[in-house]
ROMI-489908 format. One line per field, with one value per residue (C-alpha): x, y, z; residue number from 1. Coordinates in nm, 3 decimals, always signed. Layout:
! residues N
c1	(X/...) $
c2	(Y/...) $
c3	(Z/...) $
k	(NUM/...) $
//
This chain:
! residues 76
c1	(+9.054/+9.107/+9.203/+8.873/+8.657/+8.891/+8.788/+8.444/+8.424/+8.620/+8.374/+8.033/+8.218/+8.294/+7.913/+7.820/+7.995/+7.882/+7.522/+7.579/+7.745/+7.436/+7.162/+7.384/+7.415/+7.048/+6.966/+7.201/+6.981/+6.691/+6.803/+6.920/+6.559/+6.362/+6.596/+6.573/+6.202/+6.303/+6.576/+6.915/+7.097/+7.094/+7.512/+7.487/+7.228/+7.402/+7.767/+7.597/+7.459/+7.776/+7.917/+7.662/+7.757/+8.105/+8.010/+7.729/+8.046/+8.233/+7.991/+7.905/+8.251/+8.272/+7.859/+7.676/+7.318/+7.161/+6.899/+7.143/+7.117/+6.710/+6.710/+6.952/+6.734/+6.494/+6.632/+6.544) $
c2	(+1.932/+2.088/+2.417/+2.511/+2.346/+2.539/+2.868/+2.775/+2.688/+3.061/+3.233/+3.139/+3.208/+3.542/+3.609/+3.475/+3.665/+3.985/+3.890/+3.821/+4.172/+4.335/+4.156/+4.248/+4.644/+4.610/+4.415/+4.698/+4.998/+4.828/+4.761/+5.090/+5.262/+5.010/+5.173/+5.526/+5.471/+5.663/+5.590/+5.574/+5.948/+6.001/+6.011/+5.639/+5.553/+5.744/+5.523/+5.187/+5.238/+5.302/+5.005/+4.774/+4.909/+4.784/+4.429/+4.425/+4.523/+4.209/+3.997/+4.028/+4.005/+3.644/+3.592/+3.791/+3.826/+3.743/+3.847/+4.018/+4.406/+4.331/+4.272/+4.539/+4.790/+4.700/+4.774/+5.104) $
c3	(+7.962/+7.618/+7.550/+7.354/+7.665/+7.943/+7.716/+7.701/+8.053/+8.123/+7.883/+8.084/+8.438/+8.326/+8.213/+8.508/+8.712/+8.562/+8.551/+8.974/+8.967/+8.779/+9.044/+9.314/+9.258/+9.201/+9.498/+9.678/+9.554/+9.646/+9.999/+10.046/+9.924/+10.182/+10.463/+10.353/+10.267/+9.937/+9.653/+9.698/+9.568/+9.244/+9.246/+9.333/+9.080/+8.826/+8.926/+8.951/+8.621/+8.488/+8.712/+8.516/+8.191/+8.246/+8.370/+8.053/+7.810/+7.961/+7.971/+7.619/+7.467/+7.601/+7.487/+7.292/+7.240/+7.577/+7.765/+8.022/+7.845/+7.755/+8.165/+8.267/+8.047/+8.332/+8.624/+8.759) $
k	(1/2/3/4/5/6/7/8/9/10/11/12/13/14/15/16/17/18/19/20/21/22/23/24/25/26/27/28/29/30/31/32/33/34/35/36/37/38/39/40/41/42/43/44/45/46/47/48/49/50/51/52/53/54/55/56/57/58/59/60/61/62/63/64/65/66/67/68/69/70/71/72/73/74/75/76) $
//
């Protein structure tokens, strides 16, 4: 394997993984509102939006311009 395809390869598995992280802190919140029949405290809301900041900022120094912070700006 060549050193620009191992990069490559390295690039989309770390924007991968962050998009998984994203879906999974949202998939979290939404869990925990079903149980608690209302949303999860705002202190957790405000840290897992700060969580997917951080895996957004990593994801797009290895690819920019996706549809990952258009879909993030969605999540509630």
């Amino acid at each position: 394997m060549e050193d620009t395809e191992l990069k490559s390869m390295l690039a989309d598995l770390i924007w991968l993984d962050a998009l998984i992280a994203t879906e999974l802190i949202q998939v979290t919140e939404n869990t925990s509102a079903i149980l608690r029949k209302s949303p999860p405290p705002e202190s957790c809301l405000m840290d897992h939006q700060a969580l997917r900041a951080i895996a957004l900022t990593i994801a797009e120094k290895y690819h920019k311009d996706t549809a990952l912070a258009r879909h993030l700006s969605k999540h509630q």
